[in-house]
TORBARO-19977 format. One record per residue (C-alpha): z, x, y. Coordinates in steps of 0.25 Angstrom, whole numbers, padded with zeros to 4 digits, always signed. Example, Ala and Ser with C-alpha at 12.3 -4.5 7.8 and 13.67 -1.06 7.14 Angstrom:
+0031+0049-0018;+0029+0055-0004;
% end
This chain:
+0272-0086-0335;+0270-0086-0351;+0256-0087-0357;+0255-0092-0372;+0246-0082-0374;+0234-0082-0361;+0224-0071-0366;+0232-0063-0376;+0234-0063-0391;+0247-0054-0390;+0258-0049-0385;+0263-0035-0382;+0270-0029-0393;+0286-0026-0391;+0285-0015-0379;+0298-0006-0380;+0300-0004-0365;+0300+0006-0356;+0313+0009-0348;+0308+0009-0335;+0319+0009-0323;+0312+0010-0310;+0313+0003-0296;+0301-0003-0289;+0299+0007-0279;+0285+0006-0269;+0272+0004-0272;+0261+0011-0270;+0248+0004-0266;+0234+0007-0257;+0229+0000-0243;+0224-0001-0231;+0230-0003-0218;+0227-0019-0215;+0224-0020-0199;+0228-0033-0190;+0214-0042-0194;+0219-0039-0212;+0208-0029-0213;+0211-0015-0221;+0211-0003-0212;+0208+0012-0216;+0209+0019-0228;+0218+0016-0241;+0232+0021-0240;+0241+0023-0251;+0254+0017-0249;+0267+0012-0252;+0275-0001-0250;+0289-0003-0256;+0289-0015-0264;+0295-0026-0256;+0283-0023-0246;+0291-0016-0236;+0289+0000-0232;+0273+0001-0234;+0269+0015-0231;+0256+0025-0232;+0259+0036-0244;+0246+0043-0242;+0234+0037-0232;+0223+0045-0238;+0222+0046-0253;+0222+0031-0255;+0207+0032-0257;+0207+0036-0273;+0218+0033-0285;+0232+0036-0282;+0241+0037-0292;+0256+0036-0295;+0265+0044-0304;+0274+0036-0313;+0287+0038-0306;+0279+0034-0292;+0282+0048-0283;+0269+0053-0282;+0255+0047-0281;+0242+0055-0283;+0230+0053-0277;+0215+0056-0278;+0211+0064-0266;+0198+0071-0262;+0196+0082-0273;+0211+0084-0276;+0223+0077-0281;+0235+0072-0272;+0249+0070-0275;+0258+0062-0266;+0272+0058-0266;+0279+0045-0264;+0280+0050-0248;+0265+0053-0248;+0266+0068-0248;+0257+0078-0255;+0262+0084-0267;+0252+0088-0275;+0237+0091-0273;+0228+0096-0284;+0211+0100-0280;+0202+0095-0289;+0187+0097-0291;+0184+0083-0287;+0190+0070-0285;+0201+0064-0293;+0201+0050-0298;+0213+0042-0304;+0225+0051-0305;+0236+0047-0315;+0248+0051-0317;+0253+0057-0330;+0267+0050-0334;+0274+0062-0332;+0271+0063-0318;+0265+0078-0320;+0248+0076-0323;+0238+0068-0314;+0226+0065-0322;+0214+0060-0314;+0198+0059-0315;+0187+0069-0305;+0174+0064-0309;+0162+0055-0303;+0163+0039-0305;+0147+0039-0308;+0135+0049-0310;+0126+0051-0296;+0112+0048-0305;+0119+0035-0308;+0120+0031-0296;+0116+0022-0289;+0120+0014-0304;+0109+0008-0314;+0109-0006-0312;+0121-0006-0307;+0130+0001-0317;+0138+0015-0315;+0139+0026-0327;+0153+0030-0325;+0157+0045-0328;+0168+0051-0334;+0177+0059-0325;+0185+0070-0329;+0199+0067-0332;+0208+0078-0326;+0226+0079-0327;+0232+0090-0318;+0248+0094-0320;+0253+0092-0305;+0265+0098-0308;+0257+0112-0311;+0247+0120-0304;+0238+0117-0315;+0221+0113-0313;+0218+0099-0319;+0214+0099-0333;+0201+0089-0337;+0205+0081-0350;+0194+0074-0352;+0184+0062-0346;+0186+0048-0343;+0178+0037-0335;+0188+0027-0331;+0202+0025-0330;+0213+0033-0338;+0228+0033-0339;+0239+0042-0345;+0247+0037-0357;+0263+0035-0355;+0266+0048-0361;+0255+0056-0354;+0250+0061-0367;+0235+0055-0364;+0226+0050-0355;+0218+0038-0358;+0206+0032-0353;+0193+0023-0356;+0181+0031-0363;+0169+0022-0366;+0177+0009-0375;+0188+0018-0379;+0203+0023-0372;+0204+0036-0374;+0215+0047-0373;+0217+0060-0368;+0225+0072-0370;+0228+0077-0353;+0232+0091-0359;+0222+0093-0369;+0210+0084-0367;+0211+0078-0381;+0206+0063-0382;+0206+0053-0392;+0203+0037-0392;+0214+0029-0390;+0209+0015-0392;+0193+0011-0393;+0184-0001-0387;+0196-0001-0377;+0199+0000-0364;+0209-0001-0351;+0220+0005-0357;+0236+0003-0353;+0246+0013-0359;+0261+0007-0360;+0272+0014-0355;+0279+0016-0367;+0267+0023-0373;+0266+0015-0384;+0254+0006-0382;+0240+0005-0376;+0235-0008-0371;+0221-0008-0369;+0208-0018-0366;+0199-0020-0379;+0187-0030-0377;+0194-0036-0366;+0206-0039-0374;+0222-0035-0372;+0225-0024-0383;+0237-0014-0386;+0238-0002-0395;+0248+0009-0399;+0248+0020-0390;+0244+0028-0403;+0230+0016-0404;+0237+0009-0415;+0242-0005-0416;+0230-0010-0406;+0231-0025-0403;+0225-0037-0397;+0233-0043-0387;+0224-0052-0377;+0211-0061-0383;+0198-0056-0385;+0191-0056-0372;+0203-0060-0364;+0199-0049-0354;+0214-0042-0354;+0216-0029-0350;+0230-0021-0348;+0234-0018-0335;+0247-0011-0336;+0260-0011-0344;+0274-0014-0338;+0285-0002-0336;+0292-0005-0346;+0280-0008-0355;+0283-0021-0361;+0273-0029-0354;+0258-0026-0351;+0250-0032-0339;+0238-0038-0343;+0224-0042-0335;+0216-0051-0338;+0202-0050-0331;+0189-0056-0330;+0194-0069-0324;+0190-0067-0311;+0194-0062-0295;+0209-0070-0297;+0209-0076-0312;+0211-0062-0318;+0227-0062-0323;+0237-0052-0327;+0247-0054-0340;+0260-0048-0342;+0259-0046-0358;+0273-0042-0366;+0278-0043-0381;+0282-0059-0379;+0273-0065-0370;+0260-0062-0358;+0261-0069-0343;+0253-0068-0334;+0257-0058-0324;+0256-0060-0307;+0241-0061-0300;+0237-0047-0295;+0249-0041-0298;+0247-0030-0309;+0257-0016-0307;+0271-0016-0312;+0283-0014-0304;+0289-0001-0309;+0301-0008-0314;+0290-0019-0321;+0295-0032-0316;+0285-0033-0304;+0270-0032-0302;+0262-0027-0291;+0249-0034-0286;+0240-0031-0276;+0231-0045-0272;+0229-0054-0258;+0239-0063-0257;+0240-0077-0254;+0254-0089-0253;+0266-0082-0258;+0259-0070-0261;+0251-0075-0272;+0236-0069-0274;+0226-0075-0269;+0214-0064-0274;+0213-0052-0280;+0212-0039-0276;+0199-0035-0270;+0193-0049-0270;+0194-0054-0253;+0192-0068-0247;+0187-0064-0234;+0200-0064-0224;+0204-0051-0223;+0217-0055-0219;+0217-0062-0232;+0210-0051-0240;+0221-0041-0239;+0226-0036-0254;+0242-0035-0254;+0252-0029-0265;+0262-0039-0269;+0273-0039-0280;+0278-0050-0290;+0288-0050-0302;+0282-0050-0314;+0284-0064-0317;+0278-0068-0303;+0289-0070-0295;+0293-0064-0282;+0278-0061-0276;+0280-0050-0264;+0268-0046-0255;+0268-0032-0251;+0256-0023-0242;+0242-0027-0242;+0235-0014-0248;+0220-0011-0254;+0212-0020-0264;+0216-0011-0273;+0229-0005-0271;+0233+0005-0282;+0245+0000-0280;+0258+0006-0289;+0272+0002-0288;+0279+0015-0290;+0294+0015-0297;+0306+0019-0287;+0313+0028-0295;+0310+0032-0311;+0324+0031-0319;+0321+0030-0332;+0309+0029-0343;+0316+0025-0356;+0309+0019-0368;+0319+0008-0373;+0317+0007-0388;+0323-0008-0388;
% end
């Protein structure tokens, strides 16, 4: 579907693309077993289903409690356990296992597939609790990154309070401090502001550009903070979500519009459209998307996830796929409210940056 313009006041600017030539291989999702009357039974598993909804099995019945997450070319997961670190493989065997004084929170995979980095630190302060009126003082936690191809202890690099992300390269961490994004050095701890009165943001594979959200309003940047501009209305309540593989196209929320009237866009250099309900994780080779919703006729949401009717036979999440354009709508596995979910890539034959 083509929009004039909807909420935005720009398009992307022309994205060289990243080469990126990868089958579909399965994805990777949390859920419970569902029992005979539709409702969830026992603890989360993390699991895989191929994606034509055939061969659904359990990779690990036990760590699907925390964060898990995948590297970039989808044969190992990590996963938060009790005081340690845990990495699997693709066959749900233990690998790797690192101790740590406490609990970690949020691994993330550097892109070249060697560091973890990852949070150990408490959510809120015991005198704050029970909250003031209702509100939480959230603390920084120590931002740590371990080399798990070495014996080496994890080294602390600095603080954050919220979520953070590795840029393309791996050169830096970013995160959100206060109304800035802010960048790390994971080997010696330097930081410097990337971009102020900012937030949520989205690096693009090619390593070139930041998109971010500024007084809820779509912007991009240079990766090096120059260039920065506007490209949704004042107001318009836009916030990036992800960029494609290839990184041409960027998928845009909209939010604030209430249980099922919030929309995604698919944003490139010519045009945005809005993109399938629900569906918000790329297919590795970029022209699918992967949702996670209770569907209705054909396979069409009928609500959001987390939000329940009050059939339970009805309120059972599923993960489904669709092109990109809409078409071809698949219903796979029920699985969790909030799934986790990750398609991972078959096989990894080739990143080349095509200068065309």
């Amino acid at each position: 579907m083509r929009l004039r313009r909807g909420p935005f006041v720009a398009w992307l600017p022309k994205m060289y693309p990243l080469y990126v030539r990868r089958r579909n291989g399965p994805i990777a999702y949390r859920s419970r077993q569902i029992d005979e009357t539709g409702h969830e039974d026992g603890e989360p598993e993390l699991r895989l289903v191929n994606p034509d909804g055939s061969g659904a099995r359990t990779l690990a019945p036990t760590l699907a409690d925390g964060s898990a997450e995948w590297s970039e070319d989808g044969s190992r997961v990590a996963a938060e356990a009790e005081d340690s670190l845990v990495i699997l493989d693709r066959e749900g065997r233990t690998v790797w296992t690192q101790a740590l004084d406490g609990s970690p929170r949020d691994p993330k995979w550097a892109p070249d597939g060697r560091r973890l980095a990852f949070m150990i630190g408490p959510d809120v302060s015991e005198e704050d609790w029970p909250p003031p009126q209702g509100r939480l003082r959230i603390l920084d936690k120590a931002l740590y990154v371990v080399d798990v191809e070495t014996e080496a202890e994890p080294t602390r690099v600095g603080s954050v309070s919220g979520e953070f992300s590795w840029s393309p390269n791996g050169n830096l961490l970013s995160f959100e401090r206060g109304n800035d994004i802010v960048a790390v050095d994971p080997v010696g701890g330097e930081e410097r502001v990337l971009v102020s009165d900012a937030s949520s943001p989205v690096w693009s594979p090619q390593r070139t550009h930041l998109a971010f959200e500024r007084d809820d309003a779509l912007w991009l940047m240079n990766a090096d903070g120059s260039e920065q501009r506007q490209l949704s209305r004042d107001g318009s309540n836009c916030s990036p979500v992800s960029w494609s593989p290839e990184g041409t196209k960027l998928l845009v929320w909209k939010f604030g519009g209430g249980l099922s009237e919030d929309p995604t866009y698919i944003l490139d250099s010519q045009r945005a459209r809005r993109a399938p309900e629900q569906a918000d994780i790329w297919s590795p080779d970029g022209k699918m998307l992967l949702g996670c919703a209770m569907l209705g006729l054909f396979g069409m949401p009928i609500l959001p996830y987390g939000v329940v009717s009050g059939d339970p036979k009805r309120d059972v999440n599923w993960l489904f796929v669709v092109d990109v354009d809409g078409r071809h709508r698949r219903k796979l596995v029920p699985c969790d409210p909030n799934p986790a979910a990750r398609w991972l890539p078959e096989s990894d034959d080739a990143l080349d940056l095509a200068q065309a």
